[in-house]
C-alpha beads as a LAMMPS data file, in Angstrom:
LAMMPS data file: protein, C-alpha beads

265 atoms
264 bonds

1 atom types
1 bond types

-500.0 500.0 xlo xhi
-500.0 500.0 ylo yhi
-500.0 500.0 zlo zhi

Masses

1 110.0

Atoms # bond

1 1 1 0.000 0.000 0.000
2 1 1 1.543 3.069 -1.479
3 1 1 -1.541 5.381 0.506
4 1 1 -2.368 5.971 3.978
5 1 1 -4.888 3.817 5.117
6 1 1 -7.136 6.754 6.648
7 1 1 -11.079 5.793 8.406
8 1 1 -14.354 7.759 7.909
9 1 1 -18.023 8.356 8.959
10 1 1 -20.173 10.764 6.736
11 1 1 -22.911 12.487 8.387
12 1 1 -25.707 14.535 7.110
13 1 1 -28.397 14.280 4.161
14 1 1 -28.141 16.725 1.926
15 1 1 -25.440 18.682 3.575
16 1 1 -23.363 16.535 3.990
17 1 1 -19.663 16.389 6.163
18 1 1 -16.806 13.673 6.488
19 1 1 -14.928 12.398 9.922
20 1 1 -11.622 11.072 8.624
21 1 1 -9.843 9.282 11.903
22 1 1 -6.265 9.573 11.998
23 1 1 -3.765 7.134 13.262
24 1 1 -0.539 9.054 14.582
25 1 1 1.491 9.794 11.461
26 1 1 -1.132 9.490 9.292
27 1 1 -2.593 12.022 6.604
28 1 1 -5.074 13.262 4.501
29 1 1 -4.610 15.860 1.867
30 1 1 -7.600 18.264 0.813
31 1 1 -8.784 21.003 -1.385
32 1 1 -8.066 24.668 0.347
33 1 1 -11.070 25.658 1.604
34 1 1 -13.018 22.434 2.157
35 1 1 -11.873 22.172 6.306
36 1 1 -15.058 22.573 8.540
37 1 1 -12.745 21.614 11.872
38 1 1 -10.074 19.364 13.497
39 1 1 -8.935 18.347 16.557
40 1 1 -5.499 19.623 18.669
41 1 1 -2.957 17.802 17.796
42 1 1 -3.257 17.992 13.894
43 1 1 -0.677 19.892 11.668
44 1 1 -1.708 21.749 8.955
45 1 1 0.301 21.998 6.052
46 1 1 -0.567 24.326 2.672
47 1 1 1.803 22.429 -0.632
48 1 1 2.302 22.680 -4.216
49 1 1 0.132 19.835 -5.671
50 1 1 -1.167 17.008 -4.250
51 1 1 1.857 15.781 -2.426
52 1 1 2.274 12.231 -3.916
53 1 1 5.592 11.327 -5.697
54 1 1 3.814 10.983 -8.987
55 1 1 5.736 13.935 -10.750
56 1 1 9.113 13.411 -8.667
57 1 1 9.945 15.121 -5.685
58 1 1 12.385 17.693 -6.714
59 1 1 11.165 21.211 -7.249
60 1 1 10.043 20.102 -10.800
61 1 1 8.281 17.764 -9.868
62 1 1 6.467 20.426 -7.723
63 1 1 5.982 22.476 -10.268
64 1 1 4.344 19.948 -12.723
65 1 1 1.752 18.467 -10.044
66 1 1 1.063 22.463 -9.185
67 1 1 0.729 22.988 -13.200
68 1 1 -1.640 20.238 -13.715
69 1 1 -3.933 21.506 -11.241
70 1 1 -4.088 25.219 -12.683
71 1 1 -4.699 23.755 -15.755
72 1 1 -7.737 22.283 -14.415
73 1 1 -8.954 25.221 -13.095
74 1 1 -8.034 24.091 -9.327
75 1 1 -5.789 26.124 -6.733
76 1 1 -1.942 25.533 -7.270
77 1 1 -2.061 24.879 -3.636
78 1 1 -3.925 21.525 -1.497
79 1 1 -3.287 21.366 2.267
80 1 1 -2.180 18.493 3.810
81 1 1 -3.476 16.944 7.612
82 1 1 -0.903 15.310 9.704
83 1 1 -1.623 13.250 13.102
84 1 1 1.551 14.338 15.394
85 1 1 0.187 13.002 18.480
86 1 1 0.243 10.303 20.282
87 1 1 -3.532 8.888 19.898
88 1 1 -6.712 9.016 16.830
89 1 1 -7.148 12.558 15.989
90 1 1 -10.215 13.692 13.737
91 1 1 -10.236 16.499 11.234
92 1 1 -13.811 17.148 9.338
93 1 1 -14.677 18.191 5.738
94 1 1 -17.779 20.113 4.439
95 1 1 -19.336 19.708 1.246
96 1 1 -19.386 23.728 -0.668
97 1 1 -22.986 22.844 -1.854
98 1 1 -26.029 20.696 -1.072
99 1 1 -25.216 17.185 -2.352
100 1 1 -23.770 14.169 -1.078
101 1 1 -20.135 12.993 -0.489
102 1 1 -18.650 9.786 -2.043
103 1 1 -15.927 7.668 -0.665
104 1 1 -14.136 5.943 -3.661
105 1 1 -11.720 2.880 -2.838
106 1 1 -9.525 3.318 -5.315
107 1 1 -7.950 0.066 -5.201
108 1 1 -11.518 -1.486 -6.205
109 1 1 -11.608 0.690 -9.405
110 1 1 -8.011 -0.295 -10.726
111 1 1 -6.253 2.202 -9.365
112 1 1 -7.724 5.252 -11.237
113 1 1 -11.162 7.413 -11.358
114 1 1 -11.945 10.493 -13.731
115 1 1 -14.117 12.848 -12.463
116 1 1 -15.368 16.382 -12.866
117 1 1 -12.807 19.044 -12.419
118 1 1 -14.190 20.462 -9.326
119 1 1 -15.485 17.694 -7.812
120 1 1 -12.646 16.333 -5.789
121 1 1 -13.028 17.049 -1.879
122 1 1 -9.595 15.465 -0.050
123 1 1 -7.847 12.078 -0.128
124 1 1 -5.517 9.676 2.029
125 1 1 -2.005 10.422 1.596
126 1 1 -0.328 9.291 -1.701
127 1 1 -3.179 9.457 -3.698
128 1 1 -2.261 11.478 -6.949
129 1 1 -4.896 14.135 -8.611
130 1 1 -3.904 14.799 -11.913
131 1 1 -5.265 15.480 -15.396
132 1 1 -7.030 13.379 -18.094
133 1 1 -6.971 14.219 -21.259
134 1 1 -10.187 13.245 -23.644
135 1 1 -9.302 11.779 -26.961
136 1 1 -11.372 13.411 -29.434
137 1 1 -11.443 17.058 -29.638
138 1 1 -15.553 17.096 -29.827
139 1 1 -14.947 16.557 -25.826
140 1 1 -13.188 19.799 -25.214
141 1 1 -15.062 22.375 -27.194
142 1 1 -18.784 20.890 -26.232
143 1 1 -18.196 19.114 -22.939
144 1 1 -19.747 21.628 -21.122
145 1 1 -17.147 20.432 -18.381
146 1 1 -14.058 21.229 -20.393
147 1 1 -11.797 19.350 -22.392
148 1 1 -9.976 18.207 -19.307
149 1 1 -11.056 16.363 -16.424
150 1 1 -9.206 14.824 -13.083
151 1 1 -8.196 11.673 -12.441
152 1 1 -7.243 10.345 -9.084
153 1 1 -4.888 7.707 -8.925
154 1 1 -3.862 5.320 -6.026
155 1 1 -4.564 2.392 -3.894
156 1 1 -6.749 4.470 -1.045
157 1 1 -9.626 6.302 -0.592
158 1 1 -10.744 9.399 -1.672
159 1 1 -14.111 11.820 -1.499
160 1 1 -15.927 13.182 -4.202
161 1 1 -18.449 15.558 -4.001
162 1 1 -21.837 16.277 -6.310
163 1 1 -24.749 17.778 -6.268
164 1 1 -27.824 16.638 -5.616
165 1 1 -29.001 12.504 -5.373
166 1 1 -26.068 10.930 -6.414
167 1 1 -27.255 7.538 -8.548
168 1 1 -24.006 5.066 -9.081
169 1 1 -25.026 2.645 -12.267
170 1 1 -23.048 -0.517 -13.324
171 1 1 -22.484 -0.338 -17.543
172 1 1 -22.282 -3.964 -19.020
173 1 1 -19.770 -4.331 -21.756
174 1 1 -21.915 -2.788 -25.225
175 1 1 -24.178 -1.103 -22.710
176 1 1 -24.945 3.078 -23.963
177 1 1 -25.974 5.849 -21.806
178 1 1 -26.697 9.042 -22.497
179 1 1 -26.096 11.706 -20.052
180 1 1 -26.498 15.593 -19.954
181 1 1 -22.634 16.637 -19.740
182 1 1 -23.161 18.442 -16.626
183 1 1 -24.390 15.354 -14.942
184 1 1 -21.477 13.123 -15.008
185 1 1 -19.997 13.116 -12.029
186 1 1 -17.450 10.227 -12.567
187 1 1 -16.731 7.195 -14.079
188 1 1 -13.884 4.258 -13.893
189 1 1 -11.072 4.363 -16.774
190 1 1 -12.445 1.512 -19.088
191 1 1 -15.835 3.294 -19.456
192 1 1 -15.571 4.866 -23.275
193 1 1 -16.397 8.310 -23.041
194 1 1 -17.883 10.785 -25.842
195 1 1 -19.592 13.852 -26.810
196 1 1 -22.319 13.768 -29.366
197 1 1 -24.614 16.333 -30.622
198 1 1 -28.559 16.168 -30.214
199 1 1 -30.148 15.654 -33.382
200 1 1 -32.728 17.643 -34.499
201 1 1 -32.566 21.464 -34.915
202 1 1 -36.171 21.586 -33.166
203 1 1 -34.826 19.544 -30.334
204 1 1 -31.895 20.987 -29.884
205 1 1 -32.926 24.927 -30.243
206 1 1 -36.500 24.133 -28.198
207 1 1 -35.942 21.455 -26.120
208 1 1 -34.621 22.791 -23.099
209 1 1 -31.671 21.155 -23.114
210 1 1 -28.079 21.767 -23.764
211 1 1 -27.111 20.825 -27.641
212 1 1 -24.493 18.011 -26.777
213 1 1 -24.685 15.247 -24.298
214 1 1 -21.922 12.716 -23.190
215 1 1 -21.968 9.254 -24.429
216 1 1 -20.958 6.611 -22.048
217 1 1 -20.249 3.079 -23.467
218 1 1 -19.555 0.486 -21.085
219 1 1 -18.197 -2.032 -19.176
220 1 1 -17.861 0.617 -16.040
221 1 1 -19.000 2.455 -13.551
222 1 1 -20.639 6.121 -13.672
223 1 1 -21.509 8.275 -10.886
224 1 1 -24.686 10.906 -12.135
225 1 1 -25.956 13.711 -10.314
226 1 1 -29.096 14.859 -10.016
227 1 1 -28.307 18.730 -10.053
228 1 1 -24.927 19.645 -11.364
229 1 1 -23.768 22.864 -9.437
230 1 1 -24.221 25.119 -12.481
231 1 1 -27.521 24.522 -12.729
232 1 1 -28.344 25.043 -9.740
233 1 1 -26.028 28.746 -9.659
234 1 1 -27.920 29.684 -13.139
235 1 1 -31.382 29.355 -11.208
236 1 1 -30.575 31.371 -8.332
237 1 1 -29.176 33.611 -10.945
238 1 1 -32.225 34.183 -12.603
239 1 1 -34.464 34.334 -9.630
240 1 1 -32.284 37.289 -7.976
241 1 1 -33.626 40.704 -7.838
242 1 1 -32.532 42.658 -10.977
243 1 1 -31.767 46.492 -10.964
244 1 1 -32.815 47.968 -13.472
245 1 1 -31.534 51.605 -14.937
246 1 1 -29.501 52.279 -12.100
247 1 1 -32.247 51.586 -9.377
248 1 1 -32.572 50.798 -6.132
249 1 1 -31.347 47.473 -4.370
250 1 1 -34.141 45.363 -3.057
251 1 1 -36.815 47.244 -5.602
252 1 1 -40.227 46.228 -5.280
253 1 1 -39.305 44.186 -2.280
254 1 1 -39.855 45.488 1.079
255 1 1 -36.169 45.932 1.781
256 1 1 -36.763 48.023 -1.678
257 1 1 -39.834 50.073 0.001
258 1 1 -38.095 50.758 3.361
259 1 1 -35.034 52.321 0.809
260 1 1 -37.355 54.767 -0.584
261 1 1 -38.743 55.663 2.668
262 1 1 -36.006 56.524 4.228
263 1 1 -34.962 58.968 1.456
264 1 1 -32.538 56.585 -0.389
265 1 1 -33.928 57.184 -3.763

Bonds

1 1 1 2
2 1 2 3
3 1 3 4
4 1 4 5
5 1 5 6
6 1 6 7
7 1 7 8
8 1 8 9
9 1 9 10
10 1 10 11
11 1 11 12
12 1 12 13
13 1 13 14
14 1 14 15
15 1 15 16
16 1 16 17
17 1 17 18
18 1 18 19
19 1 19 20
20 1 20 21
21 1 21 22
22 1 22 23
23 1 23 24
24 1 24 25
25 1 25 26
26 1 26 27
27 1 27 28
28 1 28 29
29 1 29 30
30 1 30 31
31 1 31 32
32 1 32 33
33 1 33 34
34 1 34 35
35 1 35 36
36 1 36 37
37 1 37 38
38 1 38 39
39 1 39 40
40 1 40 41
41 1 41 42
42 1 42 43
43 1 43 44
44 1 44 45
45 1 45 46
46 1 46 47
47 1 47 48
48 1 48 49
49 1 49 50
50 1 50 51
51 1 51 52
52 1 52 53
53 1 53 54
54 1 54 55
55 1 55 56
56 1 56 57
57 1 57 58
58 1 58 59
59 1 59 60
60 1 60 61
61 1 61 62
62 1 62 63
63 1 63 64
64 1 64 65
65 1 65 66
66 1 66 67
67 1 67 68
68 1 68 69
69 1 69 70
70 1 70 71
71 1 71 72
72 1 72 73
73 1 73 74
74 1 74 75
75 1 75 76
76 1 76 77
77 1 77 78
78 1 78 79
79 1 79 80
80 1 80 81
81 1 81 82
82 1 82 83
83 1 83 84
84 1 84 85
85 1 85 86
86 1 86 87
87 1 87 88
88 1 88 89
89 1 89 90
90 1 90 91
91 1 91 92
92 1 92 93
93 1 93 94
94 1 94 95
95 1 95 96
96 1 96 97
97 1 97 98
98 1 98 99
99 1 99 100
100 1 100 101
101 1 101 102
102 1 102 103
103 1 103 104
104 1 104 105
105 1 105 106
106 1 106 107
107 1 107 108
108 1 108 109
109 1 109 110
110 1 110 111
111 1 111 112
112 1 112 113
113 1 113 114
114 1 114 115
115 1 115 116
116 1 116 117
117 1 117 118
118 1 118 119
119 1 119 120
120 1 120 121
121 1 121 122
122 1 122 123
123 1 123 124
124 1 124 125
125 1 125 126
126 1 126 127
127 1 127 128
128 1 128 129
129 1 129 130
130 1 130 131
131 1 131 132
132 1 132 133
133 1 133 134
134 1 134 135
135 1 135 136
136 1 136 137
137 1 137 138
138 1 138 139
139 1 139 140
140 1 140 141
141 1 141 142
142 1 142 143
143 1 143 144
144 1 144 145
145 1 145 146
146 1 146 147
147 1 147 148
148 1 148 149
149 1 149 150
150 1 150 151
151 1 151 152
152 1 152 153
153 1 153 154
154 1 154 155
155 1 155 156
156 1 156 157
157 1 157 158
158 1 158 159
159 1 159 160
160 1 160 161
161 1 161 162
162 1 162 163
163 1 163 164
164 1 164 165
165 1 165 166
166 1 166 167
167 1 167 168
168 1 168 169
169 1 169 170
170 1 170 171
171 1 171 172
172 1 172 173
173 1 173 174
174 1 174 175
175 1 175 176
176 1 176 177
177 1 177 178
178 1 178 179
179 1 179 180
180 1 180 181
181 1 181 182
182 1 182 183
183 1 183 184
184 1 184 185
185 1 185 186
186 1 186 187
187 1 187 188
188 1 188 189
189 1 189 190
190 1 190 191
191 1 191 192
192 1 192 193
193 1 193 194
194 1 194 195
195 1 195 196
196 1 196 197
197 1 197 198
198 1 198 199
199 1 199 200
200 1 200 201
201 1 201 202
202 1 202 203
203 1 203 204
204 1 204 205
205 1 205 206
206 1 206 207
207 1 207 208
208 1 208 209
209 1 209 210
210 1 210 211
211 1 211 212
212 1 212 213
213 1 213 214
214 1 214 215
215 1 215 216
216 1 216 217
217 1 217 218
218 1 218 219
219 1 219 220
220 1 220 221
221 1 221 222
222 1 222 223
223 1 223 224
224 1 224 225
225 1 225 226
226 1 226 227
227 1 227 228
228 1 228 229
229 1 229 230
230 1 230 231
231 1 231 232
232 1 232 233
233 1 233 234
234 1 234 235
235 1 235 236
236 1 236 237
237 1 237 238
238 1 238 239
239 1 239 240
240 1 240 241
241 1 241 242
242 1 242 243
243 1 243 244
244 1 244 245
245 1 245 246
246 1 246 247
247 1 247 248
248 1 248 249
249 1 249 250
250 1 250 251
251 1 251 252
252 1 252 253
253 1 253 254
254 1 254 255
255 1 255 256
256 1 256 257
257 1 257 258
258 1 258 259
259 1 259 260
260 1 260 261
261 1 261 262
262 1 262 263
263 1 263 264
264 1 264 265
């Protein structure tokens, strides 16, 4: 075992937090930001990368992991969680948005998981997040995720996080499924992965959809969501209070009212 062999409970619903129990020594590495709490005796550490020896450990190699991860549209820094007591020390992650929290074995999935750029949450020690590369160039200017996407590589465990109800489906080998590209959450490395366009002009300038959707040819395993984050941040978008011509905030609320009373306008 190349990874820290790290424990967990998840708590919550729809909001949903991980305990990850450390032995003394141990570690967990996590995307900045994602920390809801941890106990004393716990050493926090911000790095370049990911911290696994996957790109060398000279300053190059430093450099590359940090690379990948700006590529992907990710911090050039992760911070690391070290155990330097004596005893089991807990440290606690939060979710950024109502969904649910999946623990991935990685050594169950051959070693390797692609996922959504932004949907990686922390990981035992040694486990490497890097980039994957699509194969066909229809991926990267009508993914609607991008034209790259992570991969996490390793024998341990890591978290991903989605939005939504998160429904995990087993392809058989032939087996086709179409998703809406914001959807995918994941998938193991011998599911064949596409983009295709929606036929029909009606369909695809009516329908309510996006024009493209992802292809997924199995054998594999997907992880869908049930509300991909930017469709969730393009309803609260449109739902928000506009101000129009230079008004008011709050207009034609209350808030908007109690503005005009008080002489604001």
């Amino acid at each position: 075992m190349n990874n820290h062999e790290i424990d967990y409970k998840l708590y919550g619903d729809d909001m949903q937090f991980v305990e990850i129990e450390l032995d003394p020594q141990e570690t967990v590495v996590a995307e900045a930001g994602s920390l809801m709490m941890m106990e004393d005796g716990i050493d926090m550490e911000t790095i370049f990368g990911d911290g696994s020896k996957s790109g060398g450990s000279g300053i190059m190699g430093k450099l590359m992991g940090a690379g990948k991860r700006m590529i992907t549209g990710e911090s050039l820094f992760m911070t690391t969680f070290t155990n330097t007591g004596n005893g089991k020390k807990h440290v606690y992650f939060a979710s950024p948005y109502p969904g649910k929290i999946i623990p991935m074995d990685l050594s169950e999935y051959r070693g390797k998981i692609i996922c959504q750029k932004d949907a990686f949450l922390a990981a035992a020690k040694g486990v490497s997040v890097g980039i994957e590369f699509q194969r066909k160039l229809g991926t990267g200017f009508f993914g609607g995720e991008g034209f790259i996407m992570q991969k996490l590589e390793g024998d341990g465990l890591a978290f991903v996080h989605a939005g939504g109800t998160i429904h995990k489906k087993e392809l058989q080998p032939g087996e086709v499924l179409r998703v809406d590209t914001g959807c995918l959450v994941a998938m193991t490395s011998d599911v064949d992965y596409n983009i295709e366009m929606v036929k029909g002009v009606k369909t695809a300038l009516f329908g309510g959809e996006g024009l493209f959707f992802a292809t997924l040819r199995g054998p594999g395993t997907v992880w869908i969501q049930s509300l991909p984050f930017s469709r969730l941040a393009s309803r609260v978008f449109a739902a928000a209070p506009q101000t129009i011509g230079g008004g008011s905030p709050g207009e034609g609320s209350i808030a908007g009212g109690l503005f005009d009373l008080l002489g604001g306008k």
